[in-house]
Structures are given as structure tokens and as C-alpha cells.
C-alpha positions as CSV (number, residue, x, y, z in Angstrom):
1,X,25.2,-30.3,-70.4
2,X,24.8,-27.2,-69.7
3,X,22.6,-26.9,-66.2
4,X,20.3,-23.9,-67.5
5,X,19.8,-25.6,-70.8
6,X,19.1,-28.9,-69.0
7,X,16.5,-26.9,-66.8
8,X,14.9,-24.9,-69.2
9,X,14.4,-28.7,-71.1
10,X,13.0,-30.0,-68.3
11,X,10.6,-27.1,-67.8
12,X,9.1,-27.8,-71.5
13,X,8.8,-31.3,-70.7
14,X,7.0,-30.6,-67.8
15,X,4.8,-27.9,-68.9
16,X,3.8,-30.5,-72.0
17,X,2.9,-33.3,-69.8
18,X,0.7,-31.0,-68.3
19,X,-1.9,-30.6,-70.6
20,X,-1.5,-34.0,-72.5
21,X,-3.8,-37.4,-71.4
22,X,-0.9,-39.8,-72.7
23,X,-0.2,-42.9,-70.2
24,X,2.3,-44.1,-72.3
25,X,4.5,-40.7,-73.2
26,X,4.3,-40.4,-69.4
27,X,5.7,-44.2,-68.8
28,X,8.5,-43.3,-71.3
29,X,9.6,-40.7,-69.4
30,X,9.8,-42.0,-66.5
31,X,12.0,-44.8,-67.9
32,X,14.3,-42.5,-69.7
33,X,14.9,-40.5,-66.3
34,X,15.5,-43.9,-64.6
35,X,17.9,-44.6,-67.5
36,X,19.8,-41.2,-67.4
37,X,19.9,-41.3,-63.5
38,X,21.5,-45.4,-64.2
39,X,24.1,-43.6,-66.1
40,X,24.8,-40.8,-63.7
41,X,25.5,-43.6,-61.6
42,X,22.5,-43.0,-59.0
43,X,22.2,-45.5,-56.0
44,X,19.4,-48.3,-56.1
45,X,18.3,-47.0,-52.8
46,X,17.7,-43.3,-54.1
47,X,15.9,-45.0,-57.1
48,X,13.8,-46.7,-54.3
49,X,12.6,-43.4,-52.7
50,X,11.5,-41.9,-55.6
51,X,9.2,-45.0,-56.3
52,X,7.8,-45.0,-53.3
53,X,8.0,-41.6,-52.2
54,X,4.8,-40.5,-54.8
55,X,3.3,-43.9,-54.6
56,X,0.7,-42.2,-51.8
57,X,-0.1,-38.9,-53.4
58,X,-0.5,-41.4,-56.6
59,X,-2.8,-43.8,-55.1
60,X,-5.0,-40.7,-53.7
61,X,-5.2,-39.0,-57.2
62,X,-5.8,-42.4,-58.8
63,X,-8.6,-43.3,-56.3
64,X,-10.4,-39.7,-56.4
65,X,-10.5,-39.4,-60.4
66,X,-11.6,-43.2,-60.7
67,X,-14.3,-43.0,-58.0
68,X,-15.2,-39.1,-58.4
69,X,-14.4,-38.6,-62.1
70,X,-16.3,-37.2,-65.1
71,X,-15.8,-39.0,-68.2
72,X,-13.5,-41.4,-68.8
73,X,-12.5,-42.0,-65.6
74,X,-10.5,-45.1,-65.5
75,X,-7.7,-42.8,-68.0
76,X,-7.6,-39.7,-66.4
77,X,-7.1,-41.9,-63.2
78,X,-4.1,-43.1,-65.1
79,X,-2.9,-40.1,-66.4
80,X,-2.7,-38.8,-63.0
81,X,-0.8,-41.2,-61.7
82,X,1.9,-41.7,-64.2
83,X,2.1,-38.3,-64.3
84,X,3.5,-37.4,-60.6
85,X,6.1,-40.1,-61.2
86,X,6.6,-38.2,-64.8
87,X,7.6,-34.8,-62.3
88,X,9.4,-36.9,-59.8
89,X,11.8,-38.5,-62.3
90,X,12.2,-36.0,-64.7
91,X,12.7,-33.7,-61.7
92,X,15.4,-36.1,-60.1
93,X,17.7,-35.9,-63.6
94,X,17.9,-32.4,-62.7
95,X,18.0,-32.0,-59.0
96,X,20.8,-35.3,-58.3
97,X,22.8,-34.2,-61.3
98,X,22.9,-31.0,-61.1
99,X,25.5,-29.0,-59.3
100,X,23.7,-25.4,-57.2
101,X,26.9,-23.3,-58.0
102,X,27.4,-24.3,-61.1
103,X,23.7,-23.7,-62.1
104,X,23.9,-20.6,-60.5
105,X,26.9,-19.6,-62.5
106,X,25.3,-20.7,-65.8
107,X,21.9,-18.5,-64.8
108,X,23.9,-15.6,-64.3
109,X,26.7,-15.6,-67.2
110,X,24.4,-17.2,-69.8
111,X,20.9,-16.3,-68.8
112,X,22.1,-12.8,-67.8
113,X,20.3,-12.9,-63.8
114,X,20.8,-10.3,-61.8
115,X,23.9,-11.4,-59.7
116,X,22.3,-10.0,-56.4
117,X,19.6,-12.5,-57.3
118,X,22.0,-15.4,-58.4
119,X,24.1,-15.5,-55.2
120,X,21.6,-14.3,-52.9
121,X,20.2,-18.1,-53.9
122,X,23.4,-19.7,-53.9
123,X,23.6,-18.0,-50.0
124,X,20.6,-19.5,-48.9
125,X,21.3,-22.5,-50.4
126,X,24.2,-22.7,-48.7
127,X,22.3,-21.1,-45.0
128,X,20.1,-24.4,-45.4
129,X,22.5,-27.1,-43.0
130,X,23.2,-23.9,-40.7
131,X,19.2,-22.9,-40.4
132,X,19.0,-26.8,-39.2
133,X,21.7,-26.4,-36.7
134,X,20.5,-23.4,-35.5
135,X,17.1,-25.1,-35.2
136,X,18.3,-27.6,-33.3
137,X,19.9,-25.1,-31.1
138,X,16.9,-23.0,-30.4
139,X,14.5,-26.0,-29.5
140,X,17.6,-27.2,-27.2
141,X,17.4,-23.7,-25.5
142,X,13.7,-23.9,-25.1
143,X,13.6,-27.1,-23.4
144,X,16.2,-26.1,-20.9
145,X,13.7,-22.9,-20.0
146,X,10.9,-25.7,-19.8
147,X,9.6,-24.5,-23.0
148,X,8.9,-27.5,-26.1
149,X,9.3,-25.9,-29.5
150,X,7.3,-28.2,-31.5
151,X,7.6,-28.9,-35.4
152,X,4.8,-26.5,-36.0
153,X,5.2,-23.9,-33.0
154,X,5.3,-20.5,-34.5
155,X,7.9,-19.1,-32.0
156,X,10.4,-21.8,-33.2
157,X,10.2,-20.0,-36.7
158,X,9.8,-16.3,-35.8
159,X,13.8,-17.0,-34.3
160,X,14.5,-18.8,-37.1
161,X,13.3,-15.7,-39.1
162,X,15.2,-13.4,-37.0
163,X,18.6,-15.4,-37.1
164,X,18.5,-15.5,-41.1
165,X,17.8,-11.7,-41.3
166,X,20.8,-11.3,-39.1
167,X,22.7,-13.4,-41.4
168,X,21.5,-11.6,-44.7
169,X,22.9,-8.6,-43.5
170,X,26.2,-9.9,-42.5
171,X,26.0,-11.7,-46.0
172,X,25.6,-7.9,-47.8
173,X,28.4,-6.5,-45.7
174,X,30.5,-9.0,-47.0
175,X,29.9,-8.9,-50.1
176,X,30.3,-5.3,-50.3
177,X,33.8,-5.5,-48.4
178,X,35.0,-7.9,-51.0
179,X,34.0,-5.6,-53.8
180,X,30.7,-6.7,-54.8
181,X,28.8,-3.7,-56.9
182,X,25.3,-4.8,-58.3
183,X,25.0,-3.7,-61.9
184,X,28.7,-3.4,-62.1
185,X,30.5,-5.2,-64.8
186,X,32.1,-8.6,-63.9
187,X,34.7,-11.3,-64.5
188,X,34.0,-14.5,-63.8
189,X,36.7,-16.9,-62.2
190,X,34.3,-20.6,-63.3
191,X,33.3,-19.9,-66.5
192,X,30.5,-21.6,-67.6
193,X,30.0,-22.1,-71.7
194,X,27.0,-22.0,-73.5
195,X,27.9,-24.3,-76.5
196,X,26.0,-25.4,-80.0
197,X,25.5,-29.0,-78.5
198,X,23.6,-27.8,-75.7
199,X,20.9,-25.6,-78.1
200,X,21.2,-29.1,-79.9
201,X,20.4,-31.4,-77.1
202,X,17.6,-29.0,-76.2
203,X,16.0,-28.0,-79.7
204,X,16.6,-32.3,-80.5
205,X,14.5,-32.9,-76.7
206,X,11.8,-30.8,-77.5
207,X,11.5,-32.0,-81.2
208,X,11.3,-35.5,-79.8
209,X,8.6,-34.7,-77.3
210,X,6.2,-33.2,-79.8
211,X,6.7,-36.4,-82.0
212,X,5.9,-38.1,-78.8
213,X,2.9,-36.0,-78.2
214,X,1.6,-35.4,-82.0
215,X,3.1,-38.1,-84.4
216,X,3.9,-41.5,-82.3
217,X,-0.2,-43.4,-81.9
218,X,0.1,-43.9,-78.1
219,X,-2.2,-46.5,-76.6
């Protein structure tokens, strides 16, 4: 499927979910993620963390609504809860089968981003494993001056700061040596097609989910 189909879907769904109170619509979704992920061939043990990843946030919107709720309280407490594992799934179908460039591709060629904006993601995206190293590098340097960079010690991340802005501006220079001109028209060496199935997969999805929400009596 095409990936910026695929996410504008899953931005519906989640904007939807949002304003209903439907245990049930959310319990479907979650098993339809967990069903979509089986078939993308997800491990067990990623399956794992998302159950138990949200279970605390859960349990803490669950417990706040049931004990300081208005109304009925023992739904909404409900509604929370399946609804943060609603996010996480429906969220994973996009995030562990999704590929970054190829997303970034589609926003660009089919959505028609600015491509200064599309691989300006795609570079930090791709800075992420390097901003870790260098991290790493930064707190090693500190402690050999006697100095302990903690998680949360604002000098740690005015370097960090520094070191990506350095990197930005390589990033432009390069791009500009290899021809890049923002605005100007481009070829595109990985196409990415926008087909009649994908309008169909998405107009079909969001057809279902207002049957879901409107027609189907959920209990």
C-alpha cells in the first residue's frame, strides 16, 4: 500500500476514535492491527512490548476516570484504556511496516511536499544513530575532564544542539554541490505510484469505520 495513503488512513482512524465512547470498535482495532502486524510477519516479542508498554499509562487513565470521573465512570474508564492500545497498535501497522524513505518519497511525489521539507526529514532521520554516538562521545569527554553529563543535564544537549547545526549545514552544502535547487523541477530515480487500489483500500477503511461507528450496535 501506498505509505501516505496508509498514513493518511491511519490518521482518520485515529482522529475517529477520538471522539467516539465505543469499547468494542476500539477492541477491534486493536485485534485487526495485531492481525495485520501477524501477517507482516512481526516478532512475538515486539507484540509483547506494545502490550505491556501502555499497560501503565492505561492503568493510570483507568484508575483516575473510575475513581475521579463524572458520569458513567466505569465506561469512560474503559474507553480510555482500550483506547491507548487503539493508538499503540494502529500506530505500530504503520511505524514497523513502513519504510522512512519510501514514505518520504511518496509525501513528496504524490502529496507534492516541499522537497527541502521531505529530505530535510529523511536527514534527520537518518542523523538519529549518529546524534547517539555522538552523545555517547560527549558524556565520555566530560567524564575524562571530571565532569558527569547526566540524562537531563542541559549542557549535554546545548553540544548536541551545536553538533547537529554543524551537520545541517554541511547537509545544505551537499545538497547544493550535487545539484539540489528547491522549487526546481525534478526526476525521481524510486518512483513511488499512487494507484486506484490504494484510494480503494482507503475510501473501503474509512467506509468501514463509520459503519463501525454509526451502523454496527456495539455493546
Amino acid at each position: 500500500m501506498n505509505p501516505s495513503m496508509k498514513l493518511l488512513l491511519l490518521l482518520i482512524i485515529a482522529l475517529e476514535i477520538s471522539f467516539t465512547t465505543i469499547v468494542s470498535l476500539n477492541v477491534a482495532l486493536v485485534i485487526l492491527a495485531i492481525i495485520y502486524l501477524l501477517a507482516h510477519r512481526t516478532r512475538l516479542r515486539t507484540l509483547g512490548w506494545l502490550v505491556l508498554l501502555p499497560l501503565l499509562p492505561a492503568i493510570g487513565l483507568w484508575s483516575t476516570q473510575y475513581i475521579n470521573g463524572s458520569g458513567d465512570r466505569t465506561l469512560m474508564a474503559w474507553v480510555l484504556f482500550t483506547r491507548i492500545y487503539a493508538f499503540v497498535f494502529t500506530g505500530a501497522t504503520f511505524t514497523l511496516t513502513t519504510d522512512v524513505l519510501q514514505l518520504t518519497d511518496s509525501l513528496e511525489q504524490n502529496w507534492h511536499m516541499p522537497a527541502k521539507f521531505a529530505y530535510g526529514v529523511l536527514a534527520a532521520y537518518n542523523l538519529i544513530p549518529r546524534i547517539r554516538h555522538e552523545v555517547q562521545v560527549i558524556r565520555a569527554a566530560g567524564l575524562m575532564r571530571g565532569q558527569v553529563l547526566s540524562f537531563w543535564s542541559p549542557q549535554l544537549y546545548f553540544k548536541a544542539i551545536l553538533i547537529s547545526i554543524n551537520w545541517s549545514q554541511n547537509l545544505a552544502q551537499a545538497m547544493r554541490s550535487h545539484g539540489f535547487v528547491e522549487d526546481a523541477p525534478r526526476t525521481h530515480y524510486r518512483q513511488i505510484p499512487l494507484t486506484k487500489v490504494d484510494w480503494g483500500i482507503v475510501i473501503t477503511g474509512v467506509i468501514l469505520l463509520q459503519i463501525g461507528v454509526f451502523v454496527i450496535p456495539w455493546t
